[in-house]
FIZAGU-768737 format. One line per 10 residues: number of its first residue (from 1); their letters; for each residue x, y, z of N, C-alpha, C. Coordinates in steps of 0.05 Angstrom, whole numbers, always signed. Each point is the difference from the previous one (the first is absolute). Example, Ala and Ser with C-alpha at 12.3 -4.5 7.8 and 13.67 -1.06 7.14 Angstrom:
1 = as = +264 -114 +156 -18 +24 +0 +18 +24 +0; -7 +21 -14 +16 +24 +1 -15 +22 +14
***
This chain:
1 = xxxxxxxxxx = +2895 +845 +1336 -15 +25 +0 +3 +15 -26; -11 -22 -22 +6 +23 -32 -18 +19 +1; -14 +20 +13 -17 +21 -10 +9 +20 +27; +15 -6 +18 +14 +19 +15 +5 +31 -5; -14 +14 +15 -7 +17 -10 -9 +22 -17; -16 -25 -15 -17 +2 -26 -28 +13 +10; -12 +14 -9 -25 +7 +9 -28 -14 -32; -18 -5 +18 -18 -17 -21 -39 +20 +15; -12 -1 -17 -21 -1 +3 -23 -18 -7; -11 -15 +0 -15 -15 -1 -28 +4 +2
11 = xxxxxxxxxx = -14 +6 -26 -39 +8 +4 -11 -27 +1; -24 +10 +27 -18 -22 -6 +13 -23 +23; +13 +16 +13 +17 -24 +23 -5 -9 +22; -30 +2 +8 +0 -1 +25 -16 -40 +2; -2 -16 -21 -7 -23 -3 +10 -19 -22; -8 -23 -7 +22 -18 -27 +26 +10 -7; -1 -7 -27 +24 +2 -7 +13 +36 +9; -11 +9 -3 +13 +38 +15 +11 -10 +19; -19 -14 +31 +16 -2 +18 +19 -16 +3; +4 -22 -18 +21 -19 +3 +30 +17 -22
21 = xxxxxxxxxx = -13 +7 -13 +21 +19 -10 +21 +21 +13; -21 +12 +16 +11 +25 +19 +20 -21 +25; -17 -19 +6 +16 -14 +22 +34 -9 -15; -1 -19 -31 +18 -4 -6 +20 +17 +1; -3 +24 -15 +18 +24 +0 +14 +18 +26; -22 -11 +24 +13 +21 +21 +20 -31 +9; -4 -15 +2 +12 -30 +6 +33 +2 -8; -2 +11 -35 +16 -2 -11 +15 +30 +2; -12 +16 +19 +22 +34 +13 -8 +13 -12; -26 +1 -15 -14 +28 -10 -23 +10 +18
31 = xxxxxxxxxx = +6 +33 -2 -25 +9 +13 -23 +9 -18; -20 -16 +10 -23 -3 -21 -19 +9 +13; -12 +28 -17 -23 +17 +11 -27 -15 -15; -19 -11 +17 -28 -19 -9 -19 +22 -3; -16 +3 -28 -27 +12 +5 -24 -21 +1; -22 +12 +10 -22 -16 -15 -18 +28 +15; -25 -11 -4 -31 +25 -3 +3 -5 +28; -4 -23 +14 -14 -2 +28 +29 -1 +34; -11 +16 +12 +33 -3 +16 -1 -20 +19; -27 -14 +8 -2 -20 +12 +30 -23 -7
41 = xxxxxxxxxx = -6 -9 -25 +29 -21 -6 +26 +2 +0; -14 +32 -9 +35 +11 -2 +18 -3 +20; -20 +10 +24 +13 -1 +31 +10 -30 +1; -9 -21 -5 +0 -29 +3 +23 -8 -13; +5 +18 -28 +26 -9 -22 +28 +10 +22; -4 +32 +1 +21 +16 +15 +9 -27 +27; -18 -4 +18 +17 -15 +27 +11 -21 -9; +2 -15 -29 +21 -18 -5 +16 -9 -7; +10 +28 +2 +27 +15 -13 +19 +28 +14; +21 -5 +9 +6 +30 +6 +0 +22 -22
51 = xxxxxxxxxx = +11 -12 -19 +8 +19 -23 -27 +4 -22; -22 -10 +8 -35 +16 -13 -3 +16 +16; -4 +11 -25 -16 +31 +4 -23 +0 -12; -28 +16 +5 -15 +1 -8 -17 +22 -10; -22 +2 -16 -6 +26 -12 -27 -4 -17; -24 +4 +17 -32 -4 -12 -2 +17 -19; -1 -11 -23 -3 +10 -27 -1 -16 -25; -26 +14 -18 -19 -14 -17 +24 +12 -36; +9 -26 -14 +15 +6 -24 -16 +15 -17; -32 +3 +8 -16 +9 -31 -10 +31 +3
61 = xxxxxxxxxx = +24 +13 +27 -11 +31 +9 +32 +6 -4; -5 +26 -16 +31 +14 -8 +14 +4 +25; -18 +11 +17 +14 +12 +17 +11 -28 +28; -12 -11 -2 +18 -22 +17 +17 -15 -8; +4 +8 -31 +23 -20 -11 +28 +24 +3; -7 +24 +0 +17 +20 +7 +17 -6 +34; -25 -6 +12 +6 +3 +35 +14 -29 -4; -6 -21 -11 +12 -25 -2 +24 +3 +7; +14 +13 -28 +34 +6 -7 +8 +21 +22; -12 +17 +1 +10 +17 +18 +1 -10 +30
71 = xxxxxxxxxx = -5 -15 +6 -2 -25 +31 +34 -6 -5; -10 -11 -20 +30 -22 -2 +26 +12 +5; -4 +33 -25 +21 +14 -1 +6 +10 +22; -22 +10 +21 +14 +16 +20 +8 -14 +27; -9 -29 -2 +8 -18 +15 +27 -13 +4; +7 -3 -25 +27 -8 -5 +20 +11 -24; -18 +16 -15 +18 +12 -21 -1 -7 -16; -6 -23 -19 +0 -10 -22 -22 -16 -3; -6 -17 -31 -14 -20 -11 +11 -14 -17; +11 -24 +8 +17 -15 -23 -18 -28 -14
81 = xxxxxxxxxx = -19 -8 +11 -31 -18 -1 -18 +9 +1; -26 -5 -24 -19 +9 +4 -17 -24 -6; -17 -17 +8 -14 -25 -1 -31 +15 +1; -7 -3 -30 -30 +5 -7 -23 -23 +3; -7 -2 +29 -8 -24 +2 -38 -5 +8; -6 +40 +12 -28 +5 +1 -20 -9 -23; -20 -16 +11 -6 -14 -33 -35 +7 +6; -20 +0 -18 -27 +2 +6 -10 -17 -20; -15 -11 +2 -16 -19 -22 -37 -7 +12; -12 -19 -15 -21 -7 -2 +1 -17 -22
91 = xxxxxxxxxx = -25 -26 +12 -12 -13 -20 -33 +14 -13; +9 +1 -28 -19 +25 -6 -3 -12 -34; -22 -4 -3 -10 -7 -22 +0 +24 -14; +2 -8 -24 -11 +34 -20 -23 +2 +8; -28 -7 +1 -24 +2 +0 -1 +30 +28; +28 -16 +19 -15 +16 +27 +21 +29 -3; +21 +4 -26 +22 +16 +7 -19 +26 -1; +13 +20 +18 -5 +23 +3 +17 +25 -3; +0 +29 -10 +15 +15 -5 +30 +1 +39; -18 -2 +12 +12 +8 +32 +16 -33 +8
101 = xxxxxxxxxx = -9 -20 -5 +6 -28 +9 +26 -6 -23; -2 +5 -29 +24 +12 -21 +21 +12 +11; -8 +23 +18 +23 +24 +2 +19 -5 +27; -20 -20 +12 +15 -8 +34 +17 -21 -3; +4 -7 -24 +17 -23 -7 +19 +10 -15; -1 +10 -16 +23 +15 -8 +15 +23 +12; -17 +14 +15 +19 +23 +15 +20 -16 +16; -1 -22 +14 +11 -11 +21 +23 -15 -22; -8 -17 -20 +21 -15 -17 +18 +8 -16; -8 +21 -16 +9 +25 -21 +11 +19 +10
111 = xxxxxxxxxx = -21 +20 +14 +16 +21 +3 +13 +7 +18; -8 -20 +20 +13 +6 +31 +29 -6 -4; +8 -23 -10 +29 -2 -8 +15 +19 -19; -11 +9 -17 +3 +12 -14 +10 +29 +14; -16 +11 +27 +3 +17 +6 +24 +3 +28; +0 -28 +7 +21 -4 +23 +25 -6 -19; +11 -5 -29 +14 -4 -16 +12 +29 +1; -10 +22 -18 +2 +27 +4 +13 +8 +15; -23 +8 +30 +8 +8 +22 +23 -12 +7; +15 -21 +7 +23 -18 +2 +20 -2 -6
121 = xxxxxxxxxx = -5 +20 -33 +29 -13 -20 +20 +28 +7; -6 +21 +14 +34 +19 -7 +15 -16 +35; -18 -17 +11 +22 -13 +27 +1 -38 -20; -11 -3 -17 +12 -26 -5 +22 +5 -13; -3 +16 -26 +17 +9 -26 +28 +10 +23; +4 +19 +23 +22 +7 +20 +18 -31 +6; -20 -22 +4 +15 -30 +10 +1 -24 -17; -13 +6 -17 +4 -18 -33 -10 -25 +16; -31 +14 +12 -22 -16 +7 -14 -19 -17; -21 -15 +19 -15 -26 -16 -28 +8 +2
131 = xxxxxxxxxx = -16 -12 -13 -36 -4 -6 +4 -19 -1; -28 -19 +16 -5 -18 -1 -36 +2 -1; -10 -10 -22 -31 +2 -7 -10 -29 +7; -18 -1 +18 -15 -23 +3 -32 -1 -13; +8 -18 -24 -21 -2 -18 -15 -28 +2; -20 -18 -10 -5 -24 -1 -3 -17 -22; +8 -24 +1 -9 -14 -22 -21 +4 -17; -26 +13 +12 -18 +3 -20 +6 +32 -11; +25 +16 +0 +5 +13 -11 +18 -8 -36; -1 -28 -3 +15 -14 -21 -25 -15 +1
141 = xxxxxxxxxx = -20 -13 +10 -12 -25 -1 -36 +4 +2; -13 -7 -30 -26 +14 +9 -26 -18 +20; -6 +29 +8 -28 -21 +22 -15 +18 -2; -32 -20 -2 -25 +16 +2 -10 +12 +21; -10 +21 +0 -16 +16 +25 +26 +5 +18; +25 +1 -13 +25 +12 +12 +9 +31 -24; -17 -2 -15 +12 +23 -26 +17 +22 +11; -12 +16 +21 +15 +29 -5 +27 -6 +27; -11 -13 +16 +20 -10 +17 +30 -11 -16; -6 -23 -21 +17 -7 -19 +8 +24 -13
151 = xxxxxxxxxx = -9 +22 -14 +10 +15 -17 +17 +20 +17; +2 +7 +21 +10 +15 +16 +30 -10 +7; -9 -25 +4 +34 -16 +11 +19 +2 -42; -24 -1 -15 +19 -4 -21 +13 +29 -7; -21 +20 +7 +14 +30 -3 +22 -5 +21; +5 -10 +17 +19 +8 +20 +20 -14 -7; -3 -24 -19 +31 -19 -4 +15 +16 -28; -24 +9 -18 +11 +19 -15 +14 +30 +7; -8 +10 +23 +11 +17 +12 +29 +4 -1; +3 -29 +18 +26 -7 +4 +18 -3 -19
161 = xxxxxxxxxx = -13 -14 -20 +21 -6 -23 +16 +29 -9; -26 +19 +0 +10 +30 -10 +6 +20 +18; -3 +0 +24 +14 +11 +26 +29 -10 -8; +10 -31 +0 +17 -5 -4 +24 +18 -23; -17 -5 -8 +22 +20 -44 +3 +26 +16; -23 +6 +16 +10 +34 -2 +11 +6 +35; -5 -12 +13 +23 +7 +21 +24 -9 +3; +3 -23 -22 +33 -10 -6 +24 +11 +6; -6 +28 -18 +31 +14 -8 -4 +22 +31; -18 -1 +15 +0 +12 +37 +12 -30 +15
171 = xxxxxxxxxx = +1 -27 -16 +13 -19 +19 -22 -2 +23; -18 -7 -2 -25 +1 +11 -17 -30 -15; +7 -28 +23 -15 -31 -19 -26 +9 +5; -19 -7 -13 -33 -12 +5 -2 -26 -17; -13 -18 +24 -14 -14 -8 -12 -12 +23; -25 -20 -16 -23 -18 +6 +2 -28 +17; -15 +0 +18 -1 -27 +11 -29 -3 -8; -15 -26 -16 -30 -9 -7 -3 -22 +18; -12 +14 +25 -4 -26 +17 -28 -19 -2; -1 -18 +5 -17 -20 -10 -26 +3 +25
181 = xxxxxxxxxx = -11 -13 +5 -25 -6 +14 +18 -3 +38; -6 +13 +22 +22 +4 +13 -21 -10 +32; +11 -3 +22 -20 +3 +23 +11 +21 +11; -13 +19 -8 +4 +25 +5 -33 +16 +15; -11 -19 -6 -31 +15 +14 -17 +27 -19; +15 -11 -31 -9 +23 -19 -30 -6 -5; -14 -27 -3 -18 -2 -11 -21 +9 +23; -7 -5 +21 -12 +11 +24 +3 +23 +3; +17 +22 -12 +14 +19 +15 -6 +15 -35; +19 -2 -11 +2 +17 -26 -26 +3 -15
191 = xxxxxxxxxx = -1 -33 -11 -26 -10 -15 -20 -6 +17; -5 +4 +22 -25 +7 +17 -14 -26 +6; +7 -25 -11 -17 -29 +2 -3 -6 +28; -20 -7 +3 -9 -19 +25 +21 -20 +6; -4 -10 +29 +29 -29 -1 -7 -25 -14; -22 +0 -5 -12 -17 -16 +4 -5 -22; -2 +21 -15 -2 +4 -25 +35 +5 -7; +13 +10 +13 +41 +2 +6 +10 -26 -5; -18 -19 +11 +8 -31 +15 +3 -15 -27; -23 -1 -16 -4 -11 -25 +11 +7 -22
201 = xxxxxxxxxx = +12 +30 +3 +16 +8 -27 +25 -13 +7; +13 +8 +27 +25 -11 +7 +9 -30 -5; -33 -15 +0 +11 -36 -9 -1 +3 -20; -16 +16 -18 +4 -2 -25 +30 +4 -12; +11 +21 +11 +23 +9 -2 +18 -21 +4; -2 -14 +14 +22 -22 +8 +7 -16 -20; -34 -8 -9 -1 -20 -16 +12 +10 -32; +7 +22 -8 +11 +4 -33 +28 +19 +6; +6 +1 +30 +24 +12 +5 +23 -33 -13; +14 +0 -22 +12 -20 +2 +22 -8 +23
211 = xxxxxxxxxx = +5 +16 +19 +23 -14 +24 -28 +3 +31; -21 -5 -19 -20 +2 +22 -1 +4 +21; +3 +23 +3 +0 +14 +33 +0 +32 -5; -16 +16 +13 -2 +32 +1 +26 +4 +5; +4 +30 +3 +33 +11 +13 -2 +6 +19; +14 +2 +9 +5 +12 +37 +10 +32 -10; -9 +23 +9 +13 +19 +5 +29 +2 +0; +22 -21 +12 +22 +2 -12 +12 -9 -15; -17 -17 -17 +10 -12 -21 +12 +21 -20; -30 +23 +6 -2 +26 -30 +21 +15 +11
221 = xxxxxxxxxx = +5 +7 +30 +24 +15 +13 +20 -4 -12; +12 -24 +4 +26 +0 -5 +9 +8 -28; -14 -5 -18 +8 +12 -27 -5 +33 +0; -10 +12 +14 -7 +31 -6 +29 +0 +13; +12 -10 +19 +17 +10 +11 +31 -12 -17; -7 -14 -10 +26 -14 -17 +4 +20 -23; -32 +15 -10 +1 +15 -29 +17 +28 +15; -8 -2 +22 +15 +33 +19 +30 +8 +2; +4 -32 +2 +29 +0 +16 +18 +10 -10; +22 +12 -7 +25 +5 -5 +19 -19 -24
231 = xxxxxxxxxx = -8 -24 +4 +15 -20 -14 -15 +5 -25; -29 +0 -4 -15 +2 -18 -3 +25 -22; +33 +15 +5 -1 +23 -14 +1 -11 -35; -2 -12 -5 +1 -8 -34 -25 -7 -4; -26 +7 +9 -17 -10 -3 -31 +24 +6; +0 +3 -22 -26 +22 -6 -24 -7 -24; -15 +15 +2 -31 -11 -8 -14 -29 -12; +16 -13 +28 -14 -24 -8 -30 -6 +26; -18 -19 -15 -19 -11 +15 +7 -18 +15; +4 -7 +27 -1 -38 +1 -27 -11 +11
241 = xxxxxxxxx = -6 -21 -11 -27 -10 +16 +15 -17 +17; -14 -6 +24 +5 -9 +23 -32 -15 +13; -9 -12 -16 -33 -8 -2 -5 -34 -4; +22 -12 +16 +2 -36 -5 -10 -8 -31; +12 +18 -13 +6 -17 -28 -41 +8 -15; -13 +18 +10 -28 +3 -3 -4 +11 -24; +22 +19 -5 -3 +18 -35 +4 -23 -15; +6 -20 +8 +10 -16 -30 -21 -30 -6; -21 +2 +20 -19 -14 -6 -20 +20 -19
***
C-alpha cells in the first residue's frame, strides 16, 4: 500500500488511461478524486473502487478547476498527486483550422493543467507533492492534419520541463508521461472518427508501431503511477514515452 494515505486527483478519469490510473492508485491505498465533464462514467469509475471519489468538472473553466481542489481538500485534507490527464484533440487540417476549434484544444491541453497546477500547488508544495503530465508522442513526433493537437502536447512537455526548475526548491516533482497510440476509445470519442475510419488508422498504427501492437490503458498507467510514487523522488522534469518504441521510427 505505497500511496497510503496519499491523496491523488486524477482529470479526465472517468475512461483509458485516467481510469486505469485512478484504479492503479486507489489499488495501491490512495484516495483518488476522478473528474471528467460527463457524470454518467464517473458514476461507473466511482463503483470500482471504495476509495474514488468523484467530481463533474470541465479543466478549461476556472471555476471547476477551483471546485476540483477544493473536493479533494475538504474531503480528505490534502493533495499530494495531481495527474493532468484531461486531453482534447482533433484531426484538423490547417485548411479546416478555426479560431474556436484552435482554442478548444488548447484550453483543455495548456491551460487547464496549467490552471489545476496553480490551484494545487500551496497543498502539493505542504507534502513535497508530484505532477504527472500526460502528453503524447506526437507531442515530440510530427504528424499531418495532427498540427495543433501536436503543438499542444509539446507546450505541455515543455511545461513540465519548466514547472519542474521552478517548483523544485517547494520540493514539488513534475513530470510527463508521452503515451503512444492507446485503446483508449480516443479516436471515436476525442478525434470524433467513425469505427470505420478508427479501424484503419489503428492497423495502420500497428503496422509502424515497432513492438507492433497499440497500448492498453495500463500499459500508460503504470508509468504515471511509477513517475508518482515515492521511490521516484530523484526524478523531475523528465518526459517518458511509453508509445511501443513509435517516436523512434
Amino acid at each position: 500500500m505505497e500511496f497510503k494515505n496519499k491523496v491523488a486527483i486524477v482529470t479526465g478519469g472517468s475512461s483509458g488511461i485516467g481510469r486505469a490510473t485512478a484504479l492503479q492508485l486507489a489499488a495501491l491505498g490512495a484516495r483518488v478524486l476522478v473528474t471528467g465533464r460527463r457524470p454518467e462514467p464517473l458514476e461507473r469509475v466511482r463503483a470500482e473502487h471504495p476509495e474514488i471519489a468523484v467530481c463533474a468538472a470541465d479543466v478549461a473553466r476556472p471555476a471547476d478547476v477551483e471546485k476540483t481542489v477544493q473536493s479533494a481538500v475538504s474531503r480528505w485534507g490534502r493533495v499530494d498527486v495531481l495527474v493532468n490527464n484531461a486531453g482534447a484533440g482533433a484531426i484538423l487540417p490547417l485548411s479546416e483550422a478555426t479560431t474556436d476549434r484552435i482554442a478548444d484544444i488548447l484550453s483543455v491541453n495548456v491551460v487547464g493543467p496549467s490552471l489545476m497546477v496553480r490551484a494545487a500547488l500551496p497543498h502539493l508544495s505542504a507534502v513535497g507533492g508530484s505532477v504527472v503530465n500526460v502528453s503524447s508522442t506526437f507531442g515530440h513526433k510530427a504528424a499531418a492534419a495532427l498540427s495543433h493537437y501536436a503543438a499542444s502536447k509539446a507546450a505541455l512537455e515543455h511545461l513540465t520541463r519548466c514547472w519542474a526548475l521552478e517548483l523544485a526548491p517547494l520540493k514539488v516533482r513534475v513530470n510527463a508521461v508521452a503515451a503512444g497510440p492507446t485503446d483508449s476509445g480516443a479516436l471515436t470519442g476525442m478525434m470524433g472518427l467513425s469505427e470505420d475510419q478508427a479501424a484503419a488508422i489503428e492497423a495502420d498504427e500497428r503496422e509502424v508501431i515497432p513492438l507492433k501492437r497499440r497500448g492498453q490503458p495500463n500499459d500508460v498507467a503504470r508509468w504515471i503511477v511509477h513517475l508518482a510514487h515515492p521511490a521516484a523522488d530523484w526524478v523531475t522534469g523528465q518526459v517518458v514515452s511509453v508509445d511501443g518504441g513509435l517516436s523512434l521510427s
